[in-house]
C-alpha positions in Angstrom: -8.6 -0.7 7.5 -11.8 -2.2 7.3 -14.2 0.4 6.9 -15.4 2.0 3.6 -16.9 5.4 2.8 -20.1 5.6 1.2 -21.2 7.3 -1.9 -23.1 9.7 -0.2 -19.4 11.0 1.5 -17.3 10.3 -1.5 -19.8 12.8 -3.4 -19.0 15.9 -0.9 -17.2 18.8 -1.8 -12.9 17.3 -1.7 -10.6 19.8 0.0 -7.5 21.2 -0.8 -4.9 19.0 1.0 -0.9 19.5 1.3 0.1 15.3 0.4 -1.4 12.9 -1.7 -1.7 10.4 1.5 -4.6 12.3 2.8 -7.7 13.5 1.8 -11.1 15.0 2.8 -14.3 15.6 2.1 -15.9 18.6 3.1 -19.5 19.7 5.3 -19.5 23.4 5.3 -21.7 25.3 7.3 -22.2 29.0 8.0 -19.7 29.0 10.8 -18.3 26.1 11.3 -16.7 23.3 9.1 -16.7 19.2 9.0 -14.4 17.6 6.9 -14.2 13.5 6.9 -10.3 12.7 6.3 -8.8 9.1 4.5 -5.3 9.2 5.1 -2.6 6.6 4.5 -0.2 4.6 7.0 2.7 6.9 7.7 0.9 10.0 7.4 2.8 13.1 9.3 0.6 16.0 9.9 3.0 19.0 10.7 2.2 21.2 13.7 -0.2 23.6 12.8 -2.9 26.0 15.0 -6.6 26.7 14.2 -10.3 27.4 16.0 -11.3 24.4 18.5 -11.8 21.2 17.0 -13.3 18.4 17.9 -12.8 14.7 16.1 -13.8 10.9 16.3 -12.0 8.0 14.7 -14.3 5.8 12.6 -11.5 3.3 11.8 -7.6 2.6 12.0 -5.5 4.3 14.3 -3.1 7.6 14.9 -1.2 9.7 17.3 -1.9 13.2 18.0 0.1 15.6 20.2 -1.6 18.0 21.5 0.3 20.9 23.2 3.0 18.2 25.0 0.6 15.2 25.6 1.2 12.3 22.9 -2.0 10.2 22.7 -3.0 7.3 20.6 -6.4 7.5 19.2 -8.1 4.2 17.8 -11.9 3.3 16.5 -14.5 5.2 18.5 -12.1 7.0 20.5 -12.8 11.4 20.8 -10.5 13.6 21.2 -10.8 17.8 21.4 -8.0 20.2 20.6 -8.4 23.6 22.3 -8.9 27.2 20.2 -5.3 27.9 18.8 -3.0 25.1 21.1 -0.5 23.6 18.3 -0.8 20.0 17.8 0.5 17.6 14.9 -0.5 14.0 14.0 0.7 10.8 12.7 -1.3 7.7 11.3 0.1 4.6 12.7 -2.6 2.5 10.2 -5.3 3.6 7.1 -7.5 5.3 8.8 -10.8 7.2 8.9 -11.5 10.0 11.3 -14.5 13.0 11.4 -13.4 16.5 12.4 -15.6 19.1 13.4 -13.7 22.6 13.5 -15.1 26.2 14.7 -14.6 27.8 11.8 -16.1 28.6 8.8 -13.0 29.0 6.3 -9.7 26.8 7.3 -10.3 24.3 4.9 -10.7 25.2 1.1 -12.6 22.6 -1.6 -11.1 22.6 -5.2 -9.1 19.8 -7.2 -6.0 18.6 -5.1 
């Protein structure tokens, strides 16, 4: 991974996350949420469900499945996952990635 985050993210608000091989840091807003996520090679994001979210990759790469449809997702690529349709992940590489979710409360802040 050749990217870095800046001070300016590294200084936001961390969020409560459930492995050491990820983290986030948090833009809360009054009804929605953005969180920018580091996460380590080998990263498995279990299936989970939540308000429509909508994320770019800033760098590295990973797989999301979203409802049956496995996709790769590198540097500059979108993707969206529709209002409650499961989907899991997996980071192939280090990567970066910025998530923007409709919802004001999924993600908590606090120490990990």
């Amino acid at each position: 991974m050749s990217e870095e985050l800046p001070q300016i993210i590294k200084e936001l608000p961390k969020i409560i996350t459930p492995t050491n091989s990820i983290s986030g840091h948090l833009i809360q807003g009054t009804s929605n949420q953005a969180v920018i996520f580091e996460a380590k090679a080998g990263t498995q994001i279990p299936t989970h469900t939540h308000a429509a979210e909508w994320g770019i990759v800033v760098d590295g790469e990973f797989e999301i499945t979203i409802g049956n449809e496995k996709t790769i997702y590198r540097k500059g690529d979108t993707f969206f996952v529709p209002e409650n349709t499961p989907h899991s992940g997996y980071f192939i590489t280090n990567a970066i990635s910025f998530h923007f979710l409709n919802d004001d409360s999924y993600f908590k802040s606090g120490k990990i």
